[in-house]
KENU-593433 format. One line per field, with one value per residue (C-alpha): residue in one letter; chain; z, x, y. Coordinates in nm, 3 decimals. Example, Ala and Ser with C-alpha at 12.3 -4.5 7.8 and 13.67 -1.06 7.14 Angstrom:
<recs>
aa <- A, S
ch <- A, A
pz <- 0.780, 0.714
px <- 1.230, 1.367
py <- -0.450, -0.106
</recs>
This chain:
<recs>
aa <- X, X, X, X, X, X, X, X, X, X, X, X, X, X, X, X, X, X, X, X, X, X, X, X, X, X, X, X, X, X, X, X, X, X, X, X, X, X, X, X, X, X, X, X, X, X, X, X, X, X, X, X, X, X, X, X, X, X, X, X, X, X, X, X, X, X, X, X, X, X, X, X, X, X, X, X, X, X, X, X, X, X, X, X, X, X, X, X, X, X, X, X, X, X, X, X, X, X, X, X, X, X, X, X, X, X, X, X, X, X, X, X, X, X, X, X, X, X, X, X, X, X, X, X, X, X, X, X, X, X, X, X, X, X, X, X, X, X, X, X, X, X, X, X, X, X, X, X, X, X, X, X, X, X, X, X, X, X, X, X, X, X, X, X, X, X, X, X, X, X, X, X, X, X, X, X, X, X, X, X, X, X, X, X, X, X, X, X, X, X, X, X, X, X, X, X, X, X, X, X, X, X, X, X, X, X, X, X, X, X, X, X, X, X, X, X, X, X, X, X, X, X, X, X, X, X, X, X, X, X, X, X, X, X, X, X, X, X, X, X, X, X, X, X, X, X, X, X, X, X, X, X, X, X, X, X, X, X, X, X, X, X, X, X, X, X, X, X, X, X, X, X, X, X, X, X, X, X, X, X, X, X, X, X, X, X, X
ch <- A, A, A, A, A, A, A, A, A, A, A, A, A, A, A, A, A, A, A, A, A, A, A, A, A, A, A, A, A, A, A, A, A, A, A, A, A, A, A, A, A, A, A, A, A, A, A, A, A, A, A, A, A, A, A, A, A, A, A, A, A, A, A, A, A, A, A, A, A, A, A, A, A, A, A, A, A, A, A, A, A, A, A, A, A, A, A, A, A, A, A, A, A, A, A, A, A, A, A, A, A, A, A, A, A, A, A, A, A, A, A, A, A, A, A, A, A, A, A, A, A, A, A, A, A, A, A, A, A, A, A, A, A, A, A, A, A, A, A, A, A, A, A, A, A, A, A, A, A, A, A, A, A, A, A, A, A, A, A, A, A, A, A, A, A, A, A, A, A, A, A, A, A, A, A, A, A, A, A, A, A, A, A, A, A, A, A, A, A, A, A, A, A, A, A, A, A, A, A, A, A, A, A, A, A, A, A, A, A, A, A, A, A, A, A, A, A, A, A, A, A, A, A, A, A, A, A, A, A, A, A, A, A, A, A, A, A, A, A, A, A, A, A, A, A, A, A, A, A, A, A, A, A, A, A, A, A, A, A, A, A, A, A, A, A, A, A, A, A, A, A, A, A, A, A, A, A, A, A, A, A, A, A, A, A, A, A
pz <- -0.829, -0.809, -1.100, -1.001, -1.350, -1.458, -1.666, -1.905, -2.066, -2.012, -1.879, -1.786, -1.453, -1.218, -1.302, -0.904, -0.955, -1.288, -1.149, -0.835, -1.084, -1.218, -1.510, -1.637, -1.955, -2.160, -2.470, -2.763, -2.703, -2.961, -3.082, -2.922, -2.605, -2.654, -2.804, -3.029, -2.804, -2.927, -2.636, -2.519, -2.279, -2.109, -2.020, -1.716, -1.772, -2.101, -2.315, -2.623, -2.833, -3.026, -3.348, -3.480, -3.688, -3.820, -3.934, -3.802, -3.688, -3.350, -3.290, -3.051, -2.914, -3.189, -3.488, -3.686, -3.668, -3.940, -3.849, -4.007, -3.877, -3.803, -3.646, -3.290, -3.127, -2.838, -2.603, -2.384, -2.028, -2.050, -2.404, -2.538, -2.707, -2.906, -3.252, -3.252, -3.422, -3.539, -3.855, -3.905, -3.729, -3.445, -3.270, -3.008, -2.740, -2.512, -2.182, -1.940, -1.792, -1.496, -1.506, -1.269, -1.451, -1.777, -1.581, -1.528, -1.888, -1.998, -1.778, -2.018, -2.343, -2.339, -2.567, -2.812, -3.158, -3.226, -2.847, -2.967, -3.322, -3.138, -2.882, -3.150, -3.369, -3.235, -3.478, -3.656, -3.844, -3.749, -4.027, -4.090, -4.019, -3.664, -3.602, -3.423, -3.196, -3.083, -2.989, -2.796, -2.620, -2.508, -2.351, -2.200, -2.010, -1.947, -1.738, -1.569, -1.435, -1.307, -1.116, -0.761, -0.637, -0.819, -0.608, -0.884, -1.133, -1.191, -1.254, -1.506, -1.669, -1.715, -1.876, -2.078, -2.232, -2.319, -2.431, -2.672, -2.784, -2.840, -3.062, -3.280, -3.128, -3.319, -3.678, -3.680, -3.663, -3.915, -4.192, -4.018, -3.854, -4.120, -4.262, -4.281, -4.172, -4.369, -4.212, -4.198, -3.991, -3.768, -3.660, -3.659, -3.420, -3.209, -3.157, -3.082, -2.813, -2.655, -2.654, -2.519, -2.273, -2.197, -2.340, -1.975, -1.876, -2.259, -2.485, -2.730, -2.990, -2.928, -2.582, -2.865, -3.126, -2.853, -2.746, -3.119, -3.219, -3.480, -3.546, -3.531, -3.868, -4.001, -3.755, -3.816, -4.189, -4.106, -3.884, -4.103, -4.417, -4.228, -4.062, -4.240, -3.888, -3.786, -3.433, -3.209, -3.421, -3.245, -2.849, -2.879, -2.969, -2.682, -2.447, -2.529, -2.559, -2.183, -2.071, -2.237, -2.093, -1.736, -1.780, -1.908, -1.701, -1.319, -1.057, -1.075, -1.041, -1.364, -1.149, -1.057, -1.414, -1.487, -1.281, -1.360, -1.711, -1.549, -1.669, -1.508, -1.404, -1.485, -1.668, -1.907, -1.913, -1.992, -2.313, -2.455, -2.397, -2.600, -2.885, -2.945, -2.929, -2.924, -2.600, -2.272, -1.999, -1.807, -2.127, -2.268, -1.895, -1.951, -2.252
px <- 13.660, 13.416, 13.498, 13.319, 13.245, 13.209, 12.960, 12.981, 12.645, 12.392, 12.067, 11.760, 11.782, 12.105, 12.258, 12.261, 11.868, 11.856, 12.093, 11.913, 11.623, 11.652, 11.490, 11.469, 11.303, 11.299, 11.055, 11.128, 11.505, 11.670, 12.003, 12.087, 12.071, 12.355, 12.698, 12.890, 13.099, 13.432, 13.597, 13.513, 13.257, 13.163, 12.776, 12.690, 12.381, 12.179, 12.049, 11.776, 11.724, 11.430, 11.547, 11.236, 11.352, 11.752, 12.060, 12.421, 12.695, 12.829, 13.120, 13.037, 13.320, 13.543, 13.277, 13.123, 12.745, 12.514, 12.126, 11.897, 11.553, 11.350, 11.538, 11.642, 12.029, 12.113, 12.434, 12.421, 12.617, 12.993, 12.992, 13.223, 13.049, 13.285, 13.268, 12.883, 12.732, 12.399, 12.321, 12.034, 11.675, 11.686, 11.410, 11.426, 11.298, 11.521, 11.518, 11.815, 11.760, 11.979, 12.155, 11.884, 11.587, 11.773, 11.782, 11.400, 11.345, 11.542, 11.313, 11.009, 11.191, 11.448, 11.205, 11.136, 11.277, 11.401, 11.546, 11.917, 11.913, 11.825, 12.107, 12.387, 12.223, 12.312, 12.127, 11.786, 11.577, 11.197, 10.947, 10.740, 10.367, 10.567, 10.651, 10.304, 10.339, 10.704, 10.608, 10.278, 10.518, 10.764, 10.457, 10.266, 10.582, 10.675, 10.371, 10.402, 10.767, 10.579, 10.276, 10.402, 10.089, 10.123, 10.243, 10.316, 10.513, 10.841, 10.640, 10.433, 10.712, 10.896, 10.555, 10.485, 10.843, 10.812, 10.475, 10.574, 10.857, 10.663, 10.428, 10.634, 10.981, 11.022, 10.901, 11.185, 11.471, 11.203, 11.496, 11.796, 11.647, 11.708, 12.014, 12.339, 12.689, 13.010, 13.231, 13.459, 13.206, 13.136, 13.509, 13.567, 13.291, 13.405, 13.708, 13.583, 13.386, 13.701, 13.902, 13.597, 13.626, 14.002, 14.150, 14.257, 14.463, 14.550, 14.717, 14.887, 14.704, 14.814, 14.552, 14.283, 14.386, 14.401, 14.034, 13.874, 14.105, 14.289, 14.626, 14.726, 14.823, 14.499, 14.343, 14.554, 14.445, 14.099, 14.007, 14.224, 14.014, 13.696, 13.773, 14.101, 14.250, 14.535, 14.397, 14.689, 14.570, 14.221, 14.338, 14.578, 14.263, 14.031, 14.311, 14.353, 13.980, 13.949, 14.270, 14.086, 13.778, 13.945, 14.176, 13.892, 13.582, 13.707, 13.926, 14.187, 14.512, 14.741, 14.887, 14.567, 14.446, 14.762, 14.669, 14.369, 14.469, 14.716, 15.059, 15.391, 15.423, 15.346, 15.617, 15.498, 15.207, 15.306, 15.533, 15.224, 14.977, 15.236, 15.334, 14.951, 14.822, 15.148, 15.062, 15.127, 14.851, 14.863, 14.892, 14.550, 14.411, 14.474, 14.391
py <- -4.826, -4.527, -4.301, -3.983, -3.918, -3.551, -3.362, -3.106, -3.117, -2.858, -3.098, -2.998, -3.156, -3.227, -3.540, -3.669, -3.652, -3.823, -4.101, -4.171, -4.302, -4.648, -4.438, -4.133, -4.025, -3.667, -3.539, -3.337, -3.298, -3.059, -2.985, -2.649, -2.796, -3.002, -2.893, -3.137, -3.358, -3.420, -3.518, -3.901, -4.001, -4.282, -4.384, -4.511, -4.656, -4.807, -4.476, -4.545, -4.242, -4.179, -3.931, -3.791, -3.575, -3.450, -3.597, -3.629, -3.884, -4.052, -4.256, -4.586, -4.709, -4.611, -4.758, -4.405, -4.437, -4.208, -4.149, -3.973, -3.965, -4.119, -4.369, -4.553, -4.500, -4.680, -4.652, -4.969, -4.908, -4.872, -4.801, -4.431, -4.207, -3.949, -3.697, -3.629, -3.386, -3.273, -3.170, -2.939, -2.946, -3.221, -3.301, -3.654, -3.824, -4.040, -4.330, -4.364, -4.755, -4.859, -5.189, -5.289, -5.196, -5.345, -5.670, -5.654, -5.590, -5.888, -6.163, -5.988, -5.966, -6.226, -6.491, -6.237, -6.286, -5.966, -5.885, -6.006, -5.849, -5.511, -5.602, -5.559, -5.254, -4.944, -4.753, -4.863, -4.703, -4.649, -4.666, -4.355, -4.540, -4.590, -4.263, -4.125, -4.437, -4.355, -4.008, -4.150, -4.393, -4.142, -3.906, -4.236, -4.342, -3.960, -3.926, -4.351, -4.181, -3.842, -3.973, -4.008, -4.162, -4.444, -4.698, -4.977, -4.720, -4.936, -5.272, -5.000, -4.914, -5.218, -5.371, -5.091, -5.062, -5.458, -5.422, -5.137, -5.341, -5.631, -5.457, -5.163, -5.203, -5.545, -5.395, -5.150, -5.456, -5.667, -5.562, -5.659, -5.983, -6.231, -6.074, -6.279, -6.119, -6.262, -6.498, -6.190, -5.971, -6.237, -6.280, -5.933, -5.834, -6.113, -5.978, -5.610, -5.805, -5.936, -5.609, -5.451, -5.662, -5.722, -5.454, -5.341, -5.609, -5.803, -5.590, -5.870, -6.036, -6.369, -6.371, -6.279, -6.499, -6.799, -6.724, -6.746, -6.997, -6.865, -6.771, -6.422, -6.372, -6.488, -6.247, -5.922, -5.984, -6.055, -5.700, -5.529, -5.639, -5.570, -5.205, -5.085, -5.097, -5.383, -5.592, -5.448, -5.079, -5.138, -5.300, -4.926, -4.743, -4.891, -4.834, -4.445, -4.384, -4.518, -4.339, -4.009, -4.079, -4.104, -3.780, -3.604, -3.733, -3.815, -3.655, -3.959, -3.926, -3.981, -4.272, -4.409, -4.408, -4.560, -4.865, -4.848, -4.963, -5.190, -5.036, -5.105, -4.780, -4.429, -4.318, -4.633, -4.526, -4.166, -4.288, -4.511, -4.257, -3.973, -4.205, -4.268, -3.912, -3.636, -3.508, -3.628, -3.727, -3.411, -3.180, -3.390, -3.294, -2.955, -2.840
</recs>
């Protein structure tokens, strides 16, 4: 279903332009030109942000992220972004990559060591001797994406991204390479995985207990240990963040979202979304 998201953020070019790019890249990004976004909203394609300089917090689908500069935040496609703000000075540098141009990068990068590790890590930090580098990246593939005589730019940029990556991109997830996740964490992010990606049409925890093989009560205890959150807490909070999203973000109708999210009906719909927030669907739209 096309979602005709909307946009409320004041860019420096129209988003029609920036999406009919398989990439699109922008230097030296500061804070006033972005309010803080409290209401949800879903990316379309991968995003990497370079944070040269400042301070604040993000919320990823529903984890909280801190950065402080310098330091790398991705937002892979699909993911909710929701509750930044910006602390301070801010000063960044950032790449929008289409699904397609993602794929590319993967045949280039998928033997590399480090390509998983920075997979899972939304946020890294980028060690100061890197920092000159980043910013020299972010200019050379700036001006790869703005010479229009070039008639092998996307096979440019693809290389140069992997080549960059290959050679400073893999230092900054050095520190988190080797590091060992608890039995506990490893379950628990397994699970996230599955709601992320079922949450739409399994909303009891015995489909989720069935897939990792584990009984529900051991699971329940498990993500509640891990996040402070019960499992069914966390498939209720990925369903209300997308029905948010879709009030919020697209022209659908409160009865398309609702099948969209495949609810028996509405009024269902209506009752779950009022019991989880206090307001109804069309009073969220509204206000």
């Amino acid at each position: 279903m096309e979602l005709g998201l909307k946009y409320n953020i004041d860019l420096v070019e129209d988003v029609s332009n920036i999406l009919a790019h398989d990439f699109w890249v922008y230097c030296n990004f500061v804070g006033s030109m972005i309010p803080e976004i409290s209401d949800p909203i879903k990316f379309t394609s991968f995003c990497s942000i370079f944070v040269k300089e400042g301070e604040g917090r993000i919320e990823i689908d529903l984890l909280p992220y801190e950065f402080t500069g310098p330091c790398i935040v991705n937002i892979k496609q699909g993911q909710i972004i929701q509750n930044a703000q910006i602390n301070g000075a801010f000063d960044a540098s950032f790449i929008v990559l289409s699904k397609r141009f993602c794929d590319n990068l993967f045949v280039v990068l998928k033997d590399c060591s480090s390509y998983g590790t920075a997979s899972i890590n939304q946020v890294v930090n980028v060690p100061g001797e890197l920092v000159e580098k980043f910013e020299k990246f972010y200019y050379h593939i700036r001006d790869i994406f703005a010479d229009s005589q070039s008639i092998n730019a996307y096979q440019a940029m693809v290389l140069a991204i992997a080549s960059f990556f290959y050679e400073c991109g893999t230092k900054c997830y050095l520190p988190v390479l080797d590091s060992k996740q608890k039995p506990i964490g490893r379950l628990t992010e397994k699970f996230l995985s599955l709601v992320q990606q079922y949450f739409k049409k399994e909303r009891f925890l015995d489909f989720y207990a069935s897939q990792l093989e584990v009984s529900t009560k051991h699971l329940s205890r498990t993500v509640k240990e891990a996040t402070g959150f019960s499992a069914v807490d966390w498939i209720d909070r990925f369903v209300i963040l997308e029905a948010k999203v879709l009030l919020k973000s697209t022209t659908m109708s409160i009865q398309q979202i609702s099948d969209e999210l495949n609810f028996a009906s509405q009024s269902f719909f209506g009752k779950y979304f009022k019991k989880h927030t206090g307001s109804s669907p069309k009073d969220f739209r509204n206000t």
